[in-house]
Residue, then its C-alpha position, 0 to 999 in steps of 0.5 A: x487809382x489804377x487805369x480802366x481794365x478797358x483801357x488796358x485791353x485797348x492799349x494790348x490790342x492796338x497795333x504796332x506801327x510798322x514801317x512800309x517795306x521799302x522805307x528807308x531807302x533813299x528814293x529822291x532823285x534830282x531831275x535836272x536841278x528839281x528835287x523830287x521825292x519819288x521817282x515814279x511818274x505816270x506816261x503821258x496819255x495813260x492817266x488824262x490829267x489826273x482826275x480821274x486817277x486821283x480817285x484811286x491814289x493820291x497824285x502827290x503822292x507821285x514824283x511827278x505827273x504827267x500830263x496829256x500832250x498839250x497843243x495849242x488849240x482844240x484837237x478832236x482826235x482820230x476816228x474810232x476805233x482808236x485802240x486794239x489790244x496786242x500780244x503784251x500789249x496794246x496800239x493807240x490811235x488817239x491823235x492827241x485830242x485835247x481841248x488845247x492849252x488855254x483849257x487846260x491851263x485853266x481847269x486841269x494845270x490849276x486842278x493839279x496845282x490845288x492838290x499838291x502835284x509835281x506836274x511834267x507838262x507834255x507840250x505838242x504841236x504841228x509846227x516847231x513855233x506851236x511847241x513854243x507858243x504852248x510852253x510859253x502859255x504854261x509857264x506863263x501861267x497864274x500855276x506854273x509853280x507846280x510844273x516840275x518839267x516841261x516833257x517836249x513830245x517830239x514824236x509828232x508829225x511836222x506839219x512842214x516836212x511833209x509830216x516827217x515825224x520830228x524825232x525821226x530827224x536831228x535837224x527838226x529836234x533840234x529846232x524844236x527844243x531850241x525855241x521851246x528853251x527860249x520860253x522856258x524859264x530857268x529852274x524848270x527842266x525841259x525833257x525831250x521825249x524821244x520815239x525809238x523809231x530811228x536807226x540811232x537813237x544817240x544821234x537824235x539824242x545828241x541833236x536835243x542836247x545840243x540844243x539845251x534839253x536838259x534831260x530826256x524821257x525814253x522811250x515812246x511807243x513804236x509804230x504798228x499796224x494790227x490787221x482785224x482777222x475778219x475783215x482782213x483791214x486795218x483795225x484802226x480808223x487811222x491805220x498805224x498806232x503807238x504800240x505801247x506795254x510789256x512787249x515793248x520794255x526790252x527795246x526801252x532798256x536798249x534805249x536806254x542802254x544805249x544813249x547812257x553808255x554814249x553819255x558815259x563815253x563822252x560822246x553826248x552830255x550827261x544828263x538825267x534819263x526818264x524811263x519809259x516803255x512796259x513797266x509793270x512791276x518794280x522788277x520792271x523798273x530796276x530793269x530801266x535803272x540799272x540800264x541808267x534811268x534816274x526816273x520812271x513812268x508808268x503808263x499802259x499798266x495803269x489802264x487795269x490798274x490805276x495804283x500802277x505808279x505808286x504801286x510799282x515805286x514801292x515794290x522797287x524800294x522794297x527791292x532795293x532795301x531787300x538787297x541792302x541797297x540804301x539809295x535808289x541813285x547808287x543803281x542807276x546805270x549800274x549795268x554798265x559797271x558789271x551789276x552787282x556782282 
């Protein structure tokens, strides 16, 4: 007997399956040692602990997601207002509220842990044995198969130098990356996160490097203060906030620019770099490649569009298969050999 005419209508009608633009590029990158099969990550402080970005896209689906700045007991934040919007941009002023590490290791890192995510731990504190004691509680954990990196979020103040900012000083990064070594275990990367707030950046570089970081995150935001108009104050409770979003992507391609060319000189070693700073669009994060990132992280984009990370990682495999361009790794730091022609 033949087959049903409505099963031939069916077989007529059903759609051909195409591959998503951008497919067969090769977008893994080897972040120190650690696999990942994505470069995109979200920015630290941009999408909480993943929850609630998690309704919108799937956080596996990301290379890595990174978490909130972790300290080691609770912190209640800066006084509100705690945000403005700039030109391409906005100032933040949260003051790394959290509920401290403990908290977060038992519903947040095992939340993270239960739907599959690669997860970059921020880890913070006021004191350079804080960082330790807050790594060594995430890597001790009953999750810590699913922290990918510890990121060292430097651009805090120490508490005893007078609050001079940690990664404003090579001799206060290096202690810190120092003793957070010593608690991380081998097979997880730790990532110092650097503040572009210094005259040279490769020095600060240079210093975490010495002292075993094995990659670095750049950049986080730069210092600003916006006046409110009518009153004619500062509009922020807290006076200064982290300028973060498109205003600030050309200072993080110099950065990058820069602390790449020294690896490449030979001046620092060679290791992987995650791009951060105002990246929107897949273009955006060519721009962070080609100045020589491995990775990038997505952050104030997300707060109008949650999709931002996974959106933006497949807008550059587009770009890339575009351009005939089989591996995500053959353009990072392409720039510095004369691009692509």
């Amino acid at each position: 007997m033949g087959h049903d005419i409505h099963e031939d209508a069916q077989e007529e009608l059903a759609p051909v399956a195409t591959a998503r633009p951008g497919a067969s590029v090769d977008m893994s990158v080897d972040l120190a040692g650690v696999r990942l099969p994505s470069p995109m990550m979200t920015a630290s402080g941009c999408a909480a602990n993943g929850r609630e970005m998690h309704r919108f896209v799937d956080v596996a689906e990301l290379g890595a997601f990174v978490t909130k700045s972790v300290k080691l007991g609770a912190v209640s934040g800066r006084g509100t207002p705690r945000m403005a919007e700039t030109d391409s941009g906005m100032l933040n002023s949260i003051g790394l509220q959290g509920p401290g590490v403990q908290a977060f290791v038992e519903r947040d890192l095992a939340w993270l842990h239960s739907v599959g995510a690669r997860v970059v731990v921020s880890v913070a504190g006021s004191t350079a044995s804080e960082f330790a004691a807050v790594a060594r509680t995430v890597c001790r954990s009953p999750y810590a198969s699913a922290v990918a990196a510890i990121e060292v979020n430097i651009s805090c103040p120490n508490v005893a130098n007078r609050g001079l900012v940690f990664a404003c000083d090579p001799a206060s990064s290096h202690k810190v990356l120092t003793l957070v070594r010593e608690e991380v275990p081998r097979g997880i990367p730790m990532l110092a996160k650097l503040s572009p707030d210094v005259t040279d950046i490769t020095e600060i570089a240079a210093a975490v490097l010495r002292a075993g970081a094995h990659g670095l995150t750049m950049i986080n935001t730069l210092l600003g203060v916006v006046i409110d108009p009518v009153r004619l104050r500062p509009h922020l409770a807290g006076t200064t906030g982290g300028l973060s979003g498109p205003a600030i992507r050309p200072v993080a391609v110099r950065a990058i620019w820069q602390v790449t060319a020294a690896m490449r000189d030979g001046r620092i070693p060679t290791v992987p770099v995650v791009g951060a700073g105002g990246v929107r669009t897949g273009a955006d994060a060519l721009e962070l490649v080609a100045a020589g990132a491995s990775a990038i992280q997505v952050g104030t984009a997300a707060f109008n569009d949650p999709t931002a990370p996974v959106r933006v990682g497949h807008e550059l495999a587009a770009d890339l298969e575009r351009r005939g361009i089989t591996r995500l790794a053959d353009v990072v730091g392409i720039a510095h050999d004369g691009g692509l022609g």
